[in-house]
KENUKOL-593272 format. One record per residue: residue number from 1; chain; residue in three letters; x, y, z of N, C-alpha, C in turn. Coordinates in steps of 0.1 Angstrom, whole numbers, plus 5000, padded with zeros to 4 digits. Atoms other than C-alpha are relative to their C-alpha. Last residue first. Example, Ala and Ser with C-alpha at 12.3 -4.5 7.8 and 13.67 -1.06 7.14 Angstrom:
# KENUKOL-593272
node resi->2	chain->A	resn->SER	nX->4991	nY->4989	nZ->5000	caX->5137	caY->4989	caZ->5071	cX->4992	cY->5011	cZ->5008
node resi->1	chain->A	resn->ALA	nX->5009	nY->4988	nZ->5000	caX->5123	caY->4955	caZ->5078	cX->5009	cY->5012	cZ->5000
This chain:
# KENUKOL-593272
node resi->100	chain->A	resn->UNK	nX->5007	nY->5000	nZ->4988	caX->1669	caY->8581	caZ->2727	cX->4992	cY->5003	cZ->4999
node resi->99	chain->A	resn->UNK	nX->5010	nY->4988	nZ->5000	caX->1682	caY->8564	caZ->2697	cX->4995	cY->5007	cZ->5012
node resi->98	chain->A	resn->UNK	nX->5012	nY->5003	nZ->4994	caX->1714	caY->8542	caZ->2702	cX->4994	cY->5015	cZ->4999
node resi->97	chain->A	resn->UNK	nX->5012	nY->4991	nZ->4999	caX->1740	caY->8539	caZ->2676	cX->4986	cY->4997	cZ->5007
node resi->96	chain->A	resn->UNK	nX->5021	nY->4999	nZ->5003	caX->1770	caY->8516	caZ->2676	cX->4993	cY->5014	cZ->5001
node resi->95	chain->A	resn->UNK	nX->5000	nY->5011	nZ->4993	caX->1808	caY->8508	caZ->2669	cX->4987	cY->4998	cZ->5004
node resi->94	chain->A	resn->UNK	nX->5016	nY->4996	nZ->4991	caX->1811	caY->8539	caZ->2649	cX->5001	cY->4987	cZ->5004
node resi->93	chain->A	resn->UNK	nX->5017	nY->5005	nZ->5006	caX->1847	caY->8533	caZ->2637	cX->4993	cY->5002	cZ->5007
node resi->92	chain->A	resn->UNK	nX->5008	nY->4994	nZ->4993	caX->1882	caY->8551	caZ->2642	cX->4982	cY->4999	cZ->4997
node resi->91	chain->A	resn->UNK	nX->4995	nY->5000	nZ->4984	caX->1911	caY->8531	caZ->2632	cX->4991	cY->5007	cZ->5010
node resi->90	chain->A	resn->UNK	nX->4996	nY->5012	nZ->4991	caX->1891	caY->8519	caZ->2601	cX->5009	cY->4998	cZ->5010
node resi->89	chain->A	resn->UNK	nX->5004	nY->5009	nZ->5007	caX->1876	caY->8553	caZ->2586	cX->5004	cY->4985	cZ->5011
node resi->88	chain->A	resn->UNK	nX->4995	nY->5016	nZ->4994	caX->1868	caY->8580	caZ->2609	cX->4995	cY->4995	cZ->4989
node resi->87	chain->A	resn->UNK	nX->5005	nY->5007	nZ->4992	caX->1870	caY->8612	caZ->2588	cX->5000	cY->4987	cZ->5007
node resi->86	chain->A	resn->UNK	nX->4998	nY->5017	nZ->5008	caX->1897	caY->8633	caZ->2595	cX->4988	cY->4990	cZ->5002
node resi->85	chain->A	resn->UNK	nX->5007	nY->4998	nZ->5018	caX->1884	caY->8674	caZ->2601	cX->5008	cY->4980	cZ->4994
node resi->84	chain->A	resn->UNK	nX->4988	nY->4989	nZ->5003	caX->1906	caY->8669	caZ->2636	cX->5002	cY->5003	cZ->4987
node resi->83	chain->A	resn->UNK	nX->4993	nY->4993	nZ->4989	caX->1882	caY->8640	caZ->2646	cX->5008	cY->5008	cZ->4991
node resi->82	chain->A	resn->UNK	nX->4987	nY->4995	nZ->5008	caX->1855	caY->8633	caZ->2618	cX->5006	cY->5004	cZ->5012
node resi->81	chain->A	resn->UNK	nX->4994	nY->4991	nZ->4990	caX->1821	caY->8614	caZ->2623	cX->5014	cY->5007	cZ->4997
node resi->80	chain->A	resn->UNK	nX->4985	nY->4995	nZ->5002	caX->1796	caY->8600	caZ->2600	cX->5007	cY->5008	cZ->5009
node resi->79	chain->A	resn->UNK	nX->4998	nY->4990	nZ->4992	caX->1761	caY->8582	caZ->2605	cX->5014	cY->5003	cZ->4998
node resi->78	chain->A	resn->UNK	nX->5004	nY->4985	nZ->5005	caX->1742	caY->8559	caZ->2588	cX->5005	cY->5016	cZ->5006
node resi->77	chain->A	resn->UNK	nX->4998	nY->4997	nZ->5025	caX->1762	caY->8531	caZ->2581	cX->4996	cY->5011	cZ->5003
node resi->76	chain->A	resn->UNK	nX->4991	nY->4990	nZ->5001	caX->1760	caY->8531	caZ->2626	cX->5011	cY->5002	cZ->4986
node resi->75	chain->A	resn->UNK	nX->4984	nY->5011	nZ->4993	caX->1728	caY->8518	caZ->2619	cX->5007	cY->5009	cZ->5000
node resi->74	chain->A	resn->UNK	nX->5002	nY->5015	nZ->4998	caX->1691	caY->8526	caZ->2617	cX->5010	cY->4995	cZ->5004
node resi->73	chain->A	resn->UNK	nX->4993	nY->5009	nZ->5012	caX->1691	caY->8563	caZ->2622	cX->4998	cY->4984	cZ->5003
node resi->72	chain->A	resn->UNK	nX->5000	nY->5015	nZ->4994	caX->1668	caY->8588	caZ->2641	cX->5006	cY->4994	cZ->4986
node resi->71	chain->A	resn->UNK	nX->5009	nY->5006	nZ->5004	caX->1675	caY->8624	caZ->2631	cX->5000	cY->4986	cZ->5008
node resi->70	chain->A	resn->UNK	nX->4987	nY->5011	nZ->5011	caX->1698	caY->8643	caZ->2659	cX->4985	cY->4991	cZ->4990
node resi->69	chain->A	resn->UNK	nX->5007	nY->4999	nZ->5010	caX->1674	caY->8664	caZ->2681	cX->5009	cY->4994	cZ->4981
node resi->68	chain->A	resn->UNK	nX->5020	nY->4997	nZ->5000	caX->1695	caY->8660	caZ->2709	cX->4998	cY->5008	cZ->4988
node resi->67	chain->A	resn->UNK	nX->5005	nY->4991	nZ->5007	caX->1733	caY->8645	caZ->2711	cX->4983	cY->5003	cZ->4997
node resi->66	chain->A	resn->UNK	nX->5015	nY->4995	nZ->5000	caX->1754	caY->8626	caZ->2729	cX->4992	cY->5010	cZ->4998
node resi->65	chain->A	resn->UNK	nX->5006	nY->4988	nZ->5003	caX->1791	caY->8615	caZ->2722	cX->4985	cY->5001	cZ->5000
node resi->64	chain->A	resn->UNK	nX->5013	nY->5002	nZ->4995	caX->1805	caY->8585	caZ->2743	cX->4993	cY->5019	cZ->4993
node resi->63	chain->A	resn->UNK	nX->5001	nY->4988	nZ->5001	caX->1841	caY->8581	caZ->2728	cX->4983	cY->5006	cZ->4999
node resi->62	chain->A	resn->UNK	nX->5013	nY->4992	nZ->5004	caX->1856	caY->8547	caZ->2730	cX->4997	cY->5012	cZ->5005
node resi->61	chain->A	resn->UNK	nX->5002	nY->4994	nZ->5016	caX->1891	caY->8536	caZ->2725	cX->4986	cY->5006	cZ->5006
node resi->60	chain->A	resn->UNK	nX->4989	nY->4992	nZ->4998	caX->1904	caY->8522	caZ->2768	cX->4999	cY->5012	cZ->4982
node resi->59	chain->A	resn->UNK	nX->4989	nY->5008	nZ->5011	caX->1876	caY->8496	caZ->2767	cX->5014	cY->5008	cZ->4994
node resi->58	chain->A	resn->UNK	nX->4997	nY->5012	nZ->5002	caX->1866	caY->8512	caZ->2798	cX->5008	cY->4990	cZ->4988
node resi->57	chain->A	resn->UNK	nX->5012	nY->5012	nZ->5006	caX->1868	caY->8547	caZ->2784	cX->5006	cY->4986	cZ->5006
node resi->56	chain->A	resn->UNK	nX->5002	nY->5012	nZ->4985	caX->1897	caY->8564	caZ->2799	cX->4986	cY->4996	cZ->4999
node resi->55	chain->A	resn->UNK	nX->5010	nY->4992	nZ->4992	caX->1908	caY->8573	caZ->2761	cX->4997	cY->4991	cZ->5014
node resi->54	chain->A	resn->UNK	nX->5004	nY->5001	nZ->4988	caX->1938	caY->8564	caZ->2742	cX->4991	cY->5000	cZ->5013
node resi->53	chain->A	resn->UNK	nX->5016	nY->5002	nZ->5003	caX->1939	caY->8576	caZ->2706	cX->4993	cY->4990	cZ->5013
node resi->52	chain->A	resn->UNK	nX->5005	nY->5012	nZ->5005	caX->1975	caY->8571	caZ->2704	cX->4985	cY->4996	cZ->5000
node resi->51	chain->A	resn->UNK	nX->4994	nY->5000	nZ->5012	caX->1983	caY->8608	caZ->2715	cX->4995	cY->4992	cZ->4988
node resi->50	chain->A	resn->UNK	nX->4982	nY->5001	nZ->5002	caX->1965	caY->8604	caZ->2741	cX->4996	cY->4998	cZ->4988
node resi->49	chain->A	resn->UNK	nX->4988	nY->5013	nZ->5002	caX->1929	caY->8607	caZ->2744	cX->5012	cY->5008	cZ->4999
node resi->48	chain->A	resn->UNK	nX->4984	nY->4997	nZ->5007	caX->1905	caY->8639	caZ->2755	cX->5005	cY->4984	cZ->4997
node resi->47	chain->A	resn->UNK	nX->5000	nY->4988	nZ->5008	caX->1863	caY->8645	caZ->2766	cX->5018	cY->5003	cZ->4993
node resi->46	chain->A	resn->UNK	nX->4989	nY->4984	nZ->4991	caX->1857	caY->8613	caZ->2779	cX->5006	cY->5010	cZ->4993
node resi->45	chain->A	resn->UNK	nX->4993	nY->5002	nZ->4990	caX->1830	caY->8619	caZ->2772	cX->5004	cY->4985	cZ->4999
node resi->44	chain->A	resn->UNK	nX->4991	nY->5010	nZ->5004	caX->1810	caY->8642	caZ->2753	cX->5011	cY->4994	cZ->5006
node resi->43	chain->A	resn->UNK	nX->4991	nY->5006	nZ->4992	caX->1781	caY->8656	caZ->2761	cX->5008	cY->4997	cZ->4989
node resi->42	chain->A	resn->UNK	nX->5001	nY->5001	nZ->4983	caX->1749	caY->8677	caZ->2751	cX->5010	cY->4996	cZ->5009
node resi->41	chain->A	resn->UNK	nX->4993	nY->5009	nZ->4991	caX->1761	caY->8677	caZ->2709	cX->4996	cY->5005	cZ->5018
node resi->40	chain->A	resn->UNK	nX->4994	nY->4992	nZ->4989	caX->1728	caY->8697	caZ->2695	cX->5013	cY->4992	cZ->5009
node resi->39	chain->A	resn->UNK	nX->4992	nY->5006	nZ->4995	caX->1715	caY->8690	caZ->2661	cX->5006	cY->5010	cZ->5009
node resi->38	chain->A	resn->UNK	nX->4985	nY->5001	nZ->5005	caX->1697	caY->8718	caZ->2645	cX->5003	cY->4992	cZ->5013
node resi->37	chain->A	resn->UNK	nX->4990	nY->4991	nZ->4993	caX->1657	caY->8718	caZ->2650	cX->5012	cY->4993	cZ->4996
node resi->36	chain->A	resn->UNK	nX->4993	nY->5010	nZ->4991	caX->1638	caY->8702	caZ->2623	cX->5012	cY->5011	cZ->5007
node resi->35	chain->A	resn->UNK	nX->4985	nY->4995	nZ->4998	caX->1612	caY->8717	caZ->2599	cX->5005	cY->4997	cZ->5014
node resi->34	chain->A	resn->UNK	nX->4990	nY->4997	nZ->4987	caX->1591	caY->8697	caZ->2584	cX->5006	cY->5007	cZ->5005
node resi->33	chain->A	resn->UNK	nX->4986	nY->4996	nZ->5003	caX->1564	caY->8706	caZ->2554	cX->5005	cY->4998	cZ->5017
node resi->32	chain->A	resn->UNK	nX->4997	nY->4994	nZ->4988	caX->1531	caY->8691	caZ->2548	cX->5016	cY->5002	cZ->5000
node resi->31	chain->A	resn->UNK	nX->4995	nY->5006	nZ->4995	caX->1511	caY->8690	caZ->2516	cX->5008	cY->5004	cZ->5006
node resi->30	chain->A	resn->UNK	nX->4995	nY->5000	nZ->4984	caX->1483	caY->8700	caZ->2498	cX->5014	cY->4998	cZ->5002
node resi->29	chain->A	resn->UNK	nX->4998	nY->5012	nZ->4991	caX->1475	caY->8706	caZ->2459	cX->5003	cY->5006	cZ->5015
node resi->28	chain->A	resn->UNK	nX->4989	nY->4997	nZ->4985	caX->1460	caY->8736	caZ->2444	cX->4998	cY->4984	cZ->5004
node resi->27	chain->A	resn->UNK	nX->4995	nY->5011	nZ->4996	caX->1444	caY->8742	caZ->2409	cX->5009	cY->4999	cZ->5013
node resi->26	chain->A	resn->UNK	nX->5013	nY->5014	nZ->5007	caX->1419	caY->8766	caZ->2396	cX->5008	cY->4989	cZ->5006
node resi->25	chain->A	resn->UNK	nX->5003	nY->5010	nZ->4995	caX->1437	caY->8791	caZ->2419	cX->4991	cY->4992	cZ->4995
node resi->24	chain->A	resn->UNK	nX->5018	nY->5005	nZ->4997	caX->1444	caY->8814	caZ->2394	cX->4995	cY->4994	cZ->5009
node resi->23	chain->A	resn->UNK	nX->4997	nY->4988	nZ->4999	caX->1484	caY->8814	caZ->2400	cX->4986	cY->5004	cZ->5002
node resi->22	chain->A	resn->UNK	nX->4999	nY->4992	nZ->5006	caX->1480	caY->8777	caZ->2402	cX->4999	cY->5015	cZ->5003
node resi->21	chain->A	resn->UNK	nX->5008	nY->4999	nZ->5009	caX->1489	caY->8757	caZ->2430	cX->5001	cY->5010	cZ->4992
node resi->20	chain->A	resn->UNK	nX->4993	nY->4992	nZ->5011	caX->1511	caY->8747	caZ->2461	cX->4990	cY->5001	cZ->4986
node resi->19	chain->A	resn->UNK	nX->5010	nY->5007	nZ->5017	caX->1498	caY->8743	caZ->2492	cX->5009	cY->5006	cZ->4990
node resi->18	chain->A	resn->UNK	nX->4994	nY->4991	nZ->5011	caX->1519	caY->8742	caZ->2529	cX->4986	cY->4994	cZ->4985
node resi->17	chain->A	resn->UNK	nX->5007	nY->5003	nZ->5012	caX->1508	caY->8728	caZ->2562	cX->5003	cY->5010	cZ->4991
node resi->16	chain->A	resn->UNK	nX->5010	nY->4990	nZ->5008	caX->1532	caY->8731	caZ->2587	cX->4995	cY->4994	cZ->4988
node resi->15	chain->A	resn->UNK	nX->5008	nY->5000	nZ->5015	caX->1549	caY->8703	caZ->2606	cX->4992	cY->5010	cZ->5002
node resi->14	chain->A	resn->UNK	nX->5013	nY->5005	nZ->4996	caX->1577	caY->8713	caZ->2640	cX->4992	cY->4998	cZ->4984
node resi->13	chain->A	resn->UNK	nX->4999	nY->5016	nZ->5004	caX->1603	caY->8732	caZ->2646	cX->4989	cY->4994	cZ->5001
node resi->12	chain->A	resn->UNK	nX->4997	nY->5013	nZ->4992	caX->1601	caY->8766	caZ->2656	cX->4997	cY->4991	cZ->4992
node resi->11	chain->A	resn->UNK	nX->4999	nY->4993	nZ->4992	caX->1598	caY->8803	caZ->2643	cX->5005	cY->4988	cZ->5010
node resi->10	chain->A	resn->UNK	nX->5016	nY->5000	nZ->4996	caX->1602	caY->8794	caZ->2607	cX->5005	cY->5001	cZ->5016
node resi->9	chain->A	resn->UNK	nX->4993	nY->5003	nZ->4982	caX->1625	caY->8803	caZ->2580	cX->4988	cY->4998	cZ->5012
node resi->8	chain->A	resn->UNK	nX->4999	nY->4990	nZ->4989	caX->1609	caY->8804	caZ->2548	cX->5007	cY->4996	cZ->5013
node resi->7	chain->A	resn->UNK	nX->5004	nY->4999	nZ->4986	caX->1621	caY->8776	caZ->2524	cX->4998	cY->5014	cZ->5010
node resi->6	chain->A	resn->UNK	nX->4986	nY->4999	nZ->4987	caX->1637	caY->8785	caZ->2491	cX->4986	cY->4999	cZ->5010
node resi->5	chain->A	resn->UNK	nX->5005	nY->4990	nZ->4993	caX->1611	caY->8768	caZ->2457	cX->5011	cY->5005	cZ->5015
node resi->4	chain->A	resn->UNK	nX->4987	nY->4998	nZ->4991	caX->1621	caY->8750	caZ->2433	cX->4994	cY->5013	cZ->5010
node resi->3	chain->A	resn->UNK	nX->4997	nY->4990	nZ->4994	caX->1589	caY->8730	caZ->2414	cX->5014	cY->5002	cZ->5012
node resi->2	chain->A	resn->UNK	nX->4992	nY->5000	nZ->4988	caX->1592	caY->8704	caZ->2390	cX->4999	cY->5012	cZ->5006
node resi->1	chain->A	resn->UNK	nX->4996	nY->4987	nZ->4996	caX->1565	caY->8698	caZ->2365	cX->5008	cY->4998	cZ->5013
């Protein structure tokens, strides 16, 4: 059996306990439900390039975006970015990911 169910809205982020079972309650399972506050970009810097994608980043390309309540990822496979709705393919790559 598959259940579909729409999510309540909730007042904060955080695990709730949820059950699901029969209409009767002869039968009820457990189990916990997440909900995850919405990504927050906090910075970004340096905040323009030229034309050429120029930025006053030391290595003169990078683009220091920081962000709270972001999931935790393993690599920068798992994460996607898009300047001017384009996404970065091979002139504009993730170069790393650190968790805070």
């Amino acid at each position: 059996v598959t259940v579909v169910v729409a999510a309540p809205a909730a007042s904060k982020p955080g695990l709730v306990p949820c059950q699901l079972g029969t209409a009767d309650g002869s039968w009820v399972a457990s189990f916990r439900f997440d909900y995850v506050a919405p990504p927050i970009i906090s910075s970004v810097f340096p905040p323009r390039a030229s034309m050429q994608g120029v930025t006053s980043a030391p290595d003169g390309r990078s683009v220091l975006v920081s962000i709270r309540n972001f999931p935790l990822v393993s690599s920068a496979a798992d994460v996607e970015v898009s300047f001017g709705g384009s996404a970065c393919g091979a002139m504009c790559r993730i170069t790393g990911v650190e968790s805070s």
